[in-house]
N, C-alpha and C positions, 0 to 999 in steps of 0.2 A: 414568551414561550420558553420551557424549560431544555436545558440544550440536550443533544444526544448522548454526549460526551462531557463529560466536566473533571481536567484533570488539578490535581490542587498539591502543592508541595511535593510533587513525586520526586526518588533519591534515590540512585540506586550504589550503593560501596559496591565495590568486591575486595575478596581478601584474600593471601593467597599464603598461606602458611605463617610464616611468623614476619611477613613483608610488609608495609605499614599499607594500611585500608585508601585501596584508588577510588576517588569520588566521580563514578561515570559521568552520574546528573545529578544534577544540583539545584532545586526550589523549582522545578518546573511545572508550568500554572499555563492553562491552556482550554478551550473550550470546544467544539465541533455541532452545528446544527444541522438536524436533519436536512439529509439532501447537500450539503456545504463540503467544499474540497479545500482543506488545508496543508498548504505545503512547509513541511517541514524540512530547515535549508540548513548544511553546511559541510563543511573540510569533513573526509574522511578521519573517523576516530574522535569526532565529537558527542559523540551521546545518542546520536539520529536511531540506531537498531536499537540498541539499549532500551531507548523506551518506547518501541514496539514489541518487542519480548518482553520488556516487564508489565506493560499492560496484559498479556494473554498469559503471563506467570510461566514465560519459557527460559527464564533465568536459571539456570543450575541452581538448588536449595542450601547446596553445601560451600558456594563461593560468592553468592552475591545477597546482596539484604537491601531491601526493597522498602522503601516507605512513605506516607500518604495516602492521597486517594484518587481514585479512578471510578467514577459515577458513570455508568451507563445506563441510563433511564433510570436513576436513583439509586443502582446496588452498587455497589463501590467491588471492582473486581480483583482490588489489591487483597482481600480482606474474606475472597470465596476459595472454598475449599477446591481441590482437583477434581474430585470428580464436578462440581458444579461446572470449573472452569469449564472442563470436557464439552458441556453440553452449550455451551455459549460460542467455543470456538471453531469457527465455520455454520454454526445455523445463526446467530447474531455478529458476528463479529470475524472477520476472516483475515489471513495475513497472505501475502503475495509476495516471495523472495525474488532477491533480484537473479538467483543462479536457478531457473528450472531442474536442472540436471538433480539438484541437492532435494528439491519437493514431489521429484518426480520416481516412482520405486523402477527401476530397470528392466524387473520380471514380470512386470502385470502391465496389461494392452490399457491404453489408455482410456476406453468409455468403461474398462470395470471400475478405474480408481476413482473415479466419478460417482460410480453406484456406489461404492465403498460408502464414499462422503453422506451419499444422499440415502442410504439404509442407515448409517447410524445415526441420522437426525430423525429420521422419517417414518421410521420400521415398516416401510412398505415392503410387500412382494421382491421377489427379485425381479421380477418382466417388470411392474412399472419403476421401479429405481431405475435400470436400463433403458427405460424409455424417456424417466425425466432427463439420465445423462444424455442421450439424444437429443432431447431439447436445449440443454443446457451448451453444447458444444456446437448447434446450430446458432445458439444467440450470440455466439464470439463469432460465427463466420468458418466454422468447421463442420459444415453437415457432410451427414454421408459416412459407409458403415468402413470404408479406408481407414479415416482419421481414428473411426472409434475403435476398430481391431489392431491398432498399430500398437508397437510400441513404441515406448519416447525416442529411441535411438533410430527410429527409421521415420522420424519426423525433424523439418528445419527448429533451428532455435528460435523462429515466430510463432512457426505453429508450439512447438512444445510450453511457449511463454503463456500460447492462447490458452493450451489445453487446461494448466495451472490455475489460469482467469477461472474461466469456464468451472474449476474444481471448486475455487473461490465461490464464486456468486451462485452456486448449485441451487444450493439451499435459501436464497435471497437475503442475506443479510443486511443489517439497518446499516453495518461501516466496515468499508472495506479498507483495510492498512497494506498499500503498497509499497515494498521497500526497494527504492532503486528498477524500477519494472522494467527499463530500458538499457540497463547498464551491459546485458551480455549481448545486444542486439544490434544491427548494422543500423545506419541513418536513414533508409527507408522503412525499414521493421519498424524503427521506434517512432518514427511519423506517423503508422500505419495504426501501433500499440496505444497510442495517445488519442488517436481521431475515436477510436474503438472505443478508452475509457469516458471518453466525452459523451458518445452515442450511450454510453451502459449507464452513465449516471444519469443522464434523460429519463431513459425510457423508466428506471429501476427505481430512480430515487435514492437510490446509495449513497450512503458518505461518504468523503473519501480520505485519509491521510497519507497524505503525498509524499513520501520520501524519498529526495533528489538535492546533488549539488547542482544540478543543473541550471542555469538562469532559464534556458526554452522550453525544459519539462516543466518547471515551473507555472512560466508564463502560457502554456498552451493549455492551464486546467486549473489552474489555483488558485480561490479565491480572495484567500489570506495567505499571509505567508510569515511565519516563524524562522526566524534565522538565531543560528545556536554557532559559539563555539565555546570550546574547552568545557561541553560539561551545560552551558546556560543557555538559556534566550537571551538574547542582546538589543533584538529590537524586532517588531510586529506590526504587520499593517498589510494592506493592498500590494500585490504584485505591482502595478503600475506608480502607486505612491512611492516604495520603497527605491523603486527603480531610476526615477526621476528624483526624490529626492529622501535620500538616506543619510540619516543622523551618525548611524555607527562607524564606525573605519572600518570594521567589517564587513558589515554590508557593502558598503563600498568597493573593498574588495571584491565579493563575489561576484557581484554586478558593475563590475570596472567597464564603462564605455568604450575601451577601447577593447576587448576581449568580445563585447559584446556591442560593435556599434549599433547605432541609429537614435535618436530622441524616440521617432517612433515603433519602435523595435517591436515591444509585445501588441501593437494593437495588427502589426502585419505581420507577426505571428499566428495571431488568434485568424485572422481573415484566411489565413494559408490552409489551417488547421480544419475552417472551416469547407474551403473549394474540395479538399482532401477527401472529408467527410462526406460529400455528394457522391464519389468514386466509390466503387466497388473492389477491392481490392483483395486478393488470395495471398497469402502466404505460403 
């Protein structure tokens, strides 16, 4: 089967006046199948955002140059104009930052920036755009016309992460690119954020790519797992393979035993993840 995602040689320089050209990523080759969650692993300032912005062409034009391919469902999106991007990003393809505060506009309640999303994909009415955001912020676990007439600032940094989710998957996308989901969030939030992306790729079918240095965000969703530094892949395989045994000394690093005991670590992970997911949980 032909994969969702197919990326091949991706590059991204930047340049920054007459300073010599910083190679962000370099030769990165990577695949994502429908429904498949891959996580992409490493040290802050290795490439991990880079190419999730250069897949959706949110690279600045005037500082960064971009090259190879990006096949999604065979159209290579390094290679589409803006306005096409426009209409691919958030009803195909959608991106989740890891700071809500930065996705989220301060002056508009949050079930409009939802209708926002879902009238520009959708050209529906304004009453049923409003009522898919409705539905859309009930399928994160936010019903009810509170959440929807709030603003971001008079909601927790859960709920506002969900609200983002929820903005995300509006329009049901084939992959969802989340970057860092958990990083502004306390250690129940992000137990609670992961049990959530579990249940959403169930039910949705959604791709996922997973952007985390985390070994536990990881291991609680990941099917594959890419480990990048300085720019590269280094080595790719199984969460669990990687974990138990890793070829790179980077890997290694990331997944040092002792930072992260137990031999059995991710399968009592995944069982944790799972009891969590039975629970009902409000943000």
């Amino acid at each position: 089967m032909e994969p969702l995602l197919q990326v091949d040689d991706l590059r991204v320089e930047f340049v920054n006046g007459d300073s010599p050209r910083h190679t962000a990523v370099d030769e990165i080759r990577f695949e994502i199948g429908a429904g498949e969650v891959v996580g992409l692993m490493g040290m802050s300032g290795c490439g991990k955002t880079s190419i999730a912005l250069a897949l959706l062409g949110l690279l600045p034009n005037d500082s960064a140059r971009v090259t190879g391919s990006a096949l999604l469902r065979g159209r290579d999106l390094l290679a589409m104009k803006e306005r096409d991007l426009q209409q691919i990003r958030g009803a195909e393809v959608s991106l989740v930052f890891q700071e809500p505060e930065i996705a989220l506009s301060p002056v508009m309640r949050a079930g409009d920036q939802i209708s926002e999303v879902i009238h520009a994909h959708r050209n529906g009415n304004w009453l049923s755009c409003r009522a898919a955001a409705r539905s859309a912020l009930a399928r994160v676990g936010l019903a009810g016309e509170r959440i929807f007439a709030a603003y971001p600032h008079q909601l927790s940094g859960g709920q506002r992460q969900r609200v983002v989710l929820a903005q995300a998957l509006a329009c049901e996308p084939a992959l969802l690119i989340a970057d860092e989901p958990t990083a502004s969030l306390d250690a129940r939030s992000s137990a609670d954020l992961l049990d959530l992306l579990q249940r959403l790729k169930d039910e949705m079918g959604v791709a996922l790519l997973l952007i985390s240095h985390s070994p536990e965000v990881q291991a609680a969703l990941a099917d594959r797992l890419l480990v990048m530094k300085e720019g590269k892949i280094v080595e790719q395989g199984s969460f669990d393979a990687l974990y138990r045994n890793p070829s790179h000394p980077h890997t290694q690093c990331l997944l040092h035993k002792d930072a992260f005991p137990g031999a059995s670590r991710t399968d009592e992970l995944r069982a944790d993840g799972a009891e969590r997911e039975s629970a009902h949980v409000t943000w």
